[in-house]
N, C-alpha and C positions, 0 to 999 in steps of 0.2 A: 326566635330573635336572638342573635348574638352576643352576649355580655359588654355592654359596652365601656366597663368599666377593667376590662381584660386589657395586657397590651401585646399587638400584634406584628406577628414578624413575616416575610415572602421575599421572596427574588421578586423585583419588580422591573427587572430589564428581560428584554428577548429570551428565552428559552433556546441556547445554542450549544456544540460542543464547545464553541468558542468565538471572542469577539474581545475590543478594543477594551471594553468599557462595561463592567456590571453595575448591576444597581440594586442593593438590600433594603429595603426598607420597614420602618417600626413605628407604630402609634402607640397612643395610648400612656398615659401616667408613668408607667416606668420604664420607656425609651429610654432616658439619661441617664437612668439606674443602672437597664442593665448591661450597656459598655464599661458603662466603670467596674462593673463587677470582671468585665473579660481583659480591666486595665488598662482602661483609657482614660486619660484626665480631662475633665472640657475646663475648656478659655470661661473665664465666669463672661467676656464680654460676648460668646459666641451665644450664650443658650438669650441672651438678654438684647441684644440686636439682629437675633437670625443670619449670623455669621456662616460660615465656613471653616473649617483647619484641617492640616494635614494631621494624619496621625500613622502610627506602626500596629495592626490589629492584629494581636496571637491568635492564630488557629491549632487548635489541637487535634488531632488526624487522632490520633492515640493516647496514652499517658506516656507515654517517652517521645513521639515524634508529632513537632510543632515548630511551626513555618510563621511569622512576619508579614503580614501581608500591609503594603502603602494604600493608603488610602486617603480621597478628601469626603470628611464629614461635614453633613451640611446639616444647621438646626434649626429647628419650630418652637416654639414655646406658647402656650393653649392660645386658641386663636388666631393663629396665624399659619396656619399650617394647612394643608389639601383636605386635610378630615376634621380642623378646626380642636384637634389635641396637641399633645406632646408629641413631636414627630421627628425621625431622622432619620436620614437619607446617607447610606455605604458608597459609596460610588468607590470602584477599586476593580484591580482585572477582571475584565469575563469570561474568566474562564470555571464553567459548570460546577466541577467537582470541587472546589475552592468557595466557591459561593452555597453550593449545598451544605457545604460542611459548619463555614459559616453561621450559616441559620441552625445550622443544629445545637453548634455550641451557645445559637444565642438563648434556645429555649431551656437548652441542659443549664440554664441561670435559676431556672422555674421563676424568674417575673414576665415570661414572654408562652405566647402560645404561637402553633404555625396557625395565619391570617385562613380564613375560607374563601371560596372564591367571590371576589367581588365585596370583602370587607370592607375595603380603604375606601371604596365609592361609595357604600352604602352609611358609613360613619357623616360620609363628606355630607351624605343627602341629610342625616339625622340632625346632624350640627348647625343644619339652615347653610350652608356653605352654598348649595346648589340644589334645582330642583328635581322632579323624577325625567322632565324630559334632557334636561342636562347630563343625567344619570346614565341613560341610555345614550346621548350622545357620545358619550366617554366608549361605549361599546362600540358606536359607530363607526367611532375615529382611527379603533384599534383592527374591528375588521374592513377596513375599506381596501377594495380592491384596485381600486381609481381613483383618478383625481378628482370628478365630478363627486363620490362620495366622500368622496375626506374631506373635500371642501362642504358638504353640506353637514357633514357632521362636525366640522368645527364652528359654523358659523351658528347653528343648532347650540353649540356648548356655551361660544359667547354668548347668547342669549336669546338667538334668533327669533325663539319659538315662548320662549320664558319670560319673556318682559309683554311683548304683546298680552298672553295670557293672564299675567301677575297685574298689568294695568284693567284688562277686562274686568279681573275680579274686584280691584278697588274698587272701578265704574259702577257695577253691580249691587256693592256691600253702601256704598254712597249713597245709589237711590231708593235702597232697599232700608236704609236708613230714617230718609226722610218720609216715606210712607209710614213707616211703625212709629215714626214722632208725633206723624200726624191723624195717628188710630188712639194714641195715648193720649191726645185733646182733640177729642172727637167730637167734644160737646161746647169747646171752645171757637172761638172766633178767628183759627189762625190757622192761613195757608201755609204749609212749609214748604210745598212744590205745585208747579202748579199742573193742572192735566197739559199741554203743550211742551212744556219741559219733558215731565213722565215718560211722553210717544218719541221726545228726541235724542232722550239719554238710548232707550229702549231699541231706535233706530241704528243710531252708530253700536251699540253693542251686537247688534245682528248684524251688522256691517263687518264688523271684527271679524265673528265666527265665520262669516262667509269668507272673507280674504285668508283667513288662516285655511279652509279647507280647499282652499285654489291654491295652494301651498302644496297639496297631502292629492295633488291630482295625478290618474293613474292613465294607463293604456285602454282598462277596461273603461275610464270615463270620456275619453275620445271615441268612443266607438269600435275601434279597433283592437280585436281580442287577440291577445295571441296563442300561438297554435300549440298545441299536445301532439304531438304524432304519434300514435301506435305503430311499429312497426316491425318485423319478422320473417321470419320462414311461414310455408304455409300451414295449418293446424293445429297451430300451437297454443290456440285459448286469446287471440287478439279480441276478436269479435266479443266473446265471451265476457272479456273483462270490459271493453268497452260497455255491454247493456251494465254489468253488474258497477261502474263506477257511475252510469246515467241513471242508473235506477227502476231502467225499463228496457225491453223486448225493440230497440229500435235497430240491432242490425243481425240479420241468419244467422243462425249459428247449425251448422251441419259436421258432423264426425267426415268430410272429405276435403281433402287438399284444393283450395281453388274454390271453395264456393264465394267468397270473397273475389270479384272479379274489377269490380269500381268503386272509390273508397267514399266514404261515409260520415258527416261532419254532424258536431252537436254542438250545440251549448252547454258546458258544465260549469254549473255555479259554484260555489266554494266561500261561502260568505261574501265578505264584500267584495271579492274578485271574483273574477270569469275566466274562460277560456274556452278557445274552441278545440274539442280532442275529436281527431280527428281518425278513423278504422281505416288503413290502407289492407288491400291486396300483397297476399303473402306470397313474397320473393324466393325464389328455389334457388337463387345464389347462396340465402342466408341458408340454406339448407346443409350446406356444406361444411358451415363454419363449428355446428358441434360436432366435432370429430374424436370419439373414441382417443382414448390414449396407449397405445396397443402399437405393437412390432411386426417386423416379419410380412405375412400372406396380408392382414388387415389393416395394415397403413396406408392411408387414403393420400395422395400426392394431386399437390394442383387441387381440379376440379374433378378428376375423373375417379370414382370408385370403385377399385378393380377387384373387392371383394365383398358378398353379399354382408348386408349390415352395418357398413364400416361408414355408412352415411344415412340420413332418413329419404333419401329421393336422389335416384339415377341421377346425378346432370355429366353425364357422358355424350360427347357429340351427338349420336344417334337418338339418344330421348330428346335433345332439347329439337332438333330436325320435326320431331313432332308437335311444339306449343305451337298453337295456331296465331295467329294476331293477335286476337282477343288477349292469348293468355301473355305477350310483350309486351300489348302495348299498357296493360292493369299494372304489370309488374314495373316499369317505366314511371308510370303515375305515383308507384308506389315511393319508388326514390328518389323524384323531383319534390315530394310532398316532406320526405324524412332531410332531405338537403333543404329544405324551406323552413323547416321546424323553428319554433322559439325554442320548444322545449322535448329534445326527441324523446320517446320512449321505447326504449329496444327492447326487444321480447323476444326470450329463450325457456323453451320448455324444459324445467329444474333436472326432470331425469336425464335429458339430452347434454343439457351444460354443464352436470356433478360427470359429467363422463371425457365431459372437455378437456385434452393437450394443456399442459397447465404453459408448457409455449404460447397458447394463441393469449394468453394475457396481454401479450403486451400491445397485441392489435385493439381488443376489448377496451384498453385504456384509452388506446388513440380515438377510439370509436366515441367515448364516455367524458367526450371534452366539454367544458362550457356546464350547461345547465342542464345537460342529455341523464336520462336516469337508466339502470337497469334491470329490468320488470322478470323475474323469476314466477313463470306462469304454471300454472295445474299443479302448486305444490302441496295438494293433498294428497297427490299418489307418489308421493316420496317421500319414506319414511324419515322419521324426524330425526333419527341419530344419523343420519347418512347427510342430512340437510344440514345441521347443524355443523357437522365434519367439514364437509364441503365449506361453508360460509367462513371458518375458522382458518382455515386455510389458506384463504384470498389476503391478495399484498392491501395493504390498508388504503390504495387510490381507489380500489374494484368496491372493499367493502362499503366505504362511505354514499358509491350511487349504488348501489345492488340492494333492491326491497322483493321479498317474498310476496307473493301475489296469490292466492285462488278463489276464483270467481263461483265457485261451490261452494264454499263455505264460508268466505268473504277474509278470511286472511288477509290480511296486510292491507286492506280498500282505504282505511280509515289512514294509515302512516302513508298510504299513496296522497290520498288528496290531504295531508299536511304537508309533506313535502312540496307539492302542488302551489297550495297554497303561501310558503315560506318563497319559494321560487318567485313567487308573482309580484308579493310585498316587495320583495328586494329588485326586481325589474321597476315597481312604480317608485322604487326610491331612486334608482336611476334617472328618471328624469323631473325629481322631486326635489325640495328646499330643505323633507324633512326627512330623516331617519324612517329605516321603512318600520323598522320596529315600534316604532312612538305613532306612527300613521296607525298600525294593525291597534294597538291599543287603546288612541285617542279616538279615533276617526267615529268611532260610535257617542263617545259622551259627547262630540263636538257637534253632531247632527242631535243630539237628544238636546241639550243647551239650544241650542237654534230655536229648535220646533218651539220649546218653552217660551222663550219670547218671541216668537211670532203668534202665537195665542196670547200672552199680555200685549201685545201691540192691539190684537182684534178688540181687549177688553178696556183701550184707553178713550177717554170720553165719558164711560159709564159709570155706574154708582159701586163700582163690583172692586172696587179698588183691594180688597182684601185677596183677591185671587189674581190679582197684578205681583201681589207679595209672595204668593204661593209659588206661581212660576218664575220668582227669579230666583225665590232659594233650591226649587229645582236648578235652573241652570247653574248656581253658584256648586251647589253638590258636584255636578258635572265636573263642572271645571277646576275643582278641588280636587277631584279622582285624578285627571289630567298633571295636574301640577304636585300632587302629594301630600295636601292638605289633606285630603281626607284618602286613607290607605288601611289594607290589611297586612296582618301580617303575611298570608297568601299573596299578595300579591308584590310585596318588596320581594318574596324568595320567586316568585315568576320570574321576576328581570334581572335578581343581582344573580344566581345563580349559574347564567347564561357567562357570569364576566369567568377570565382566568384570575386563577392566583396570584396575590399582588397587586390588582387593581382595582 
């Protein structure tokens, strides 16, 4: 955990070459210290009313060359501020090198350190400012790719999800109150709740839980799974990987091109998501596309390979003259299936694509749009300094979907089905209220809370009133996980770690 008694500094606007408007900012005790150490005067009425004022801010590049920089300062003084400290906000050009420098001179003060990622929100959480799901909304807000998500993630930050749960837990601690008043004169003559109260507090708070997880509703809870596509050239380890992500022997796997002839659908669970991944029939178009990177006699043009090796399979007019039906119409299936995808998975065997035209990138990209990943298969038989070279290599769009895969050794299976899995959450926040993030997190203690009182519900009426008490300080636990009341240090660095620098 981070000294909270430290004070922190970060660029808190966009990370650009350049733009209208920067933003620095600083928490913590000696924020107004350490300006005036860099020669700034504050208005006694700005630190005292959360003012604003223009100032002239020395930046020093050097010890002889130093720039003026205008700025409006804006101040916090404890308690009123985003992280509930001493807080001030740079707002002054955006432009990078000016604002990095900035922060440097502010920590060359020594009353400042550079902020970690995700400080300012996690002080904010500590401060009682806001809670963990507020916390995560703030992540929300920042990567939302759409308006459906920025609108859920801001309506999540006002409170959406926060008040609901924060009144749950008063409901809870209330009647959980009046039972232990009335365990404490137990030999006394006085009802403090009565059993018909007990079952209706107990109702509307399962009520609660229930409308809050019709909130957190996904693809996979309508019925409708969405698809994985494997898809490839032919013998390239699809099949393969498909049993070893299913976890069993459900599709042939033969050392011959084509044995894959009609494709092959499962269920793959993934905790509380599903999908269906589905093995297509491997396409001898894509066969073409690892191409050698090589000159002269072995330069493969078009589709036609005018020199031995310079592709893994003929598709020169006269071979393809030979697919029978069967083998069009598999192949067919196989790209109506990869064109239908939620989520494709392209698959190229590692020795073949470390050998790849680093030209065909930029088709690879085009190919790698949306949620499509790329499956690097049989990469046990490619030595690891050769694989690691190759991966170092790729322009940072290729590197971010491209995962390592082998289905002999199980390489990469586990960062396949989290990415997987990360994909799915963020498709059910799509058509969600809540942050997919807070959904993967809560979604469990919200169904654990549930269950708990729906067994104190079973136990209203009865003499067993002490185990009425038991499951609701279960659910209360639940929903303190949920909201922040009850946390690890493990688990604030789960979520704040995720944020960038400066927020």
């Amino acid at each position: 955990m981070y000294p909270l008694e430290d004070t922190i500094t970060a660029i808190a606007s966009a990370r650009g070459p350049h733009g209208l408007r920067g933003v620095v900012r600083l928490s913590g005790p000696g924020s107004f210290a350490a300006l005036e150490v860099l020669g700034i005067a504050f208005p006694a009425q700005s630190i005292e009313k959360a003012r604003h004022f223009d100032a002239q801010i020395p930046v020093a590049f050097s010890e002889t060359d130093r720039i003026a920089l205008s700025a409006r300062i804006f101040c916090w003084p404890n308690g009123r501020s985003y992280t509930g400290q001493e807080a001030v906000e740079i707002h002054t050009l955006g432009i990078l090198p000016f604002l990095e420098k900035l922060v440097e001179n502010l920590c060359r003060t020594g009353l400042v350190r550079l902020a970690q990622p995700g400080e300012f929100t996690l002080r904010a959480f500590l401060s009682g400012r806001m809670d963990l799901t507020q916390a995560e909304a703030v992540l929300g807000t920042i990567d939302a790719q759409d308006p459906k998500k920025l609108e859920a993630a801001l309506h999540q930050l006002a409170g959406g999800l926060a008040v609901p749960l924060q009144t749950l837990r008063a409901d809870l601690f209330e009647l959980l109150g009046h039972l232990e008043a009335g365990f404490d004169f137990a030999d006394e003559d006085i009802e403090f709740i009565s059993a018909s109260e007990i079952a209706a507090g107990l109702a509307r708070s399962a009520d609660t839980i229930r409308g809050i997880l019709s909130q957190m509703r996904s693809r996979s809870a309508s019925g409708t799974f969405p698809k994985a596509v494997l898809y490839g050239a032919p013998n390239i380890g699809k099949s393969a990987l498909f049993n070893a992500l299913l976890g069993r022997e459900a599709s042939l796997v033969f050392d011959v091109p084509g044995t894959t002839r009609d494709y092959l659908c499962a269920e793959l669970s993934l905790g509380e998501f599903s999908c269906r991944l589905i093995d297509t029939a491997g396409d001898f178009q894509e066969a073409a596309f690892a191409m050698p990177e090589t000159s002269g006699a072995n330069t493969v043009s078009g589709s036609n390979a005018n020199a031995e090796g310079s592709t893994l399979f003929d598709t020169s007019a006269s071979s393809t003259e030979n697919f029978d039906f069967l083998d069009e119409r598999s192949q067919e299936i196989a790209r109506t299936h990869r064109d239908l995808a939620d989520i494709p998975l392209l698959c190229f065997d590692a020795q073949d694509l470390v050998r790849t035209r680093s030209g065909a990138w930029r088709i690879l990209e085009e190919r790698a749009n949306g949620d499509a990943l790329i499956l690097l298969t049989r990469c046990d038989l490619l030595p690891d300094a050769e694989r690691t070279a190759f991966l170092s290599s790729l322009p940072p769009s290729l590197s971010r979907k491209m995962l390592e895969t082998s289905s002999q050794t199980g390489l990469g299976l586990e960062t396949l089905r989290k990415r997987l899995t990360q994909i799915l959450a963020e498709r059910a926040g799509d058509e969600s209220d809540v942050v997919a993030s807070t959904q993967t997190r809560c979604r469990e203690s919200l169904v654990l809370a549930l269950e708990s009182l729906e067994r104190a519900q079973l136990l209203c009426g009865t003499e067993f009133q002490e185990l009425i008490a038991t499951e609701l300080r279960v659910a209360l636990e639940q929903i303190g996980l949920m909201v922040g009341a009850v946390y690890t240090e493990d688990l604030l660095d789960s979520i704040f770690s995720r944020f960038c620098v400066g927020k």
